[in-house]
C-alpha positions in Angstrom: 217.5 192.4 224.9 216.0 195.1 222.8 212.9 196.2 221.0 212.5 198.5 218.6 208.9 199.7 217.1 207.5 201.5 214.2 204.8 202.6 212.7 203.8 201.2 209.5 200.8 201.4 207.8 197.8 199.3 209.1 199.6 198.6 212.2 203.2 197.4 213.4 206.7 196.9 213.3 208.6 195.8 216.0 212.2 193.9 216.1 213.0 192.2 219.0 216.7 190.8 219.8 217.6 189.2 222.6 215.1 186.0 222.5 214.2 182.8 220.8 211.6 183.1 218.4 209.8 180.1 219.9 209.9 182.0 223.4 208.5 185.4 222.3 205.6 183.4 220.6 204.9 181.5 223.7 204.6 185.3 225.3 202.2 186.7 222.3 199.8 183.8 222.5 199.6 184.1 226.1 198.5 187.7 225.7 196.2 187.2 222.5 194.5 184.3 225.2 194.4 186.9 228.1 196.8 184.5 230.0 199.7 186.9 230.4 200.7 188.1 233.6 201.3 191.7 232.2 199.9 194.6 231.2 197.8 192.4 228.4 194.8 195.9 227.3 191.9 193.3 226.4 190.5 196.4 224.5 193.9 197.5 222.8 194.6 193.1 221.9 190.7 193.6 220.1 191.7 196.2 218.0 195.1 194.2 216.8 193.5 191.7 214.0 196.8 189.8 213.6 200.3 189.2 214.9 202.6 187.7 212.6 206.0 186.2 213.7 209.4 185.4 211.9 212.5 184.6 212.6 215.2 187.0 211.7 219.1 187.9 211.8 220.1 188.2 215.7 216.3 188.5 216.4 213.0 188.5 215.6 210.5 190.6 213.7 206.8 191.2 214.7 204.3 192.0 212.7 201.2 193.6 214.2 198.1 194.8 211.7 195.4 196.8 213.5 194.1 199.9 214.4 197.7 199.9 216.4 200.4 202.5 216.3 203.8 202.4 218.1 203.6 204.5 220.6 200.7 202.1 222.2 201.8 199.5 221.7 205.7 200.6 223.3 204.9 200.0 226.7 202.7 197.2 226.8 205.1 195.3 224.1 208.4 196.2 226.6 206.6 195.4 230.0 204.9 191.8 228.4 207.9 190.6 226.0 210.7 192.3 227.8 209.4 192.2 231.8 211.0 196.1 231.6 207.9 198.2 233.5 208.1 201.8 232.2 
């Protein structure tokens, strides 16, 4: 499993191997519904004003358009998608 995040403009870009498309959306909705058992910021999810999801080669790509940037969004995205707490 592996994440990688970057900034991008209006928000961002993460890639995620590792797990099913279907699984990491389960994950995402869970936090955008305050139902995650993670580090979820309800202030930091208010600020994101949408999460897309697609399916990719080996992985899956994340886009996230908000007043967002990587280095956030990093820890929470590892610990909640990943279970890695940093």
């Amino acid at each position: 499993m592996n994440i990688e995040i970057s900034n991008q403009k209006g928000g961002v870009k993460a890639f995620i191997s590792g797990f099913s498309t279907e699984i990491l959306g389960a994950k995402i909705e869970a936090c955008q519904n305050g139902q995650c058992d993670c580090a979820c910021d309800p202030e930091l999810m208010q600020k994101i004003s949408s999460i897309e999801l697609s399916s990719t080669d080996g992985g899956s790509a994340i886009t996230i358009t908000g007043d967002v940037d990587a280095q956030t969004l990093a820890p929470m995205m590892r610990e909640c998608l990943l279970g890695n707490k940093e």
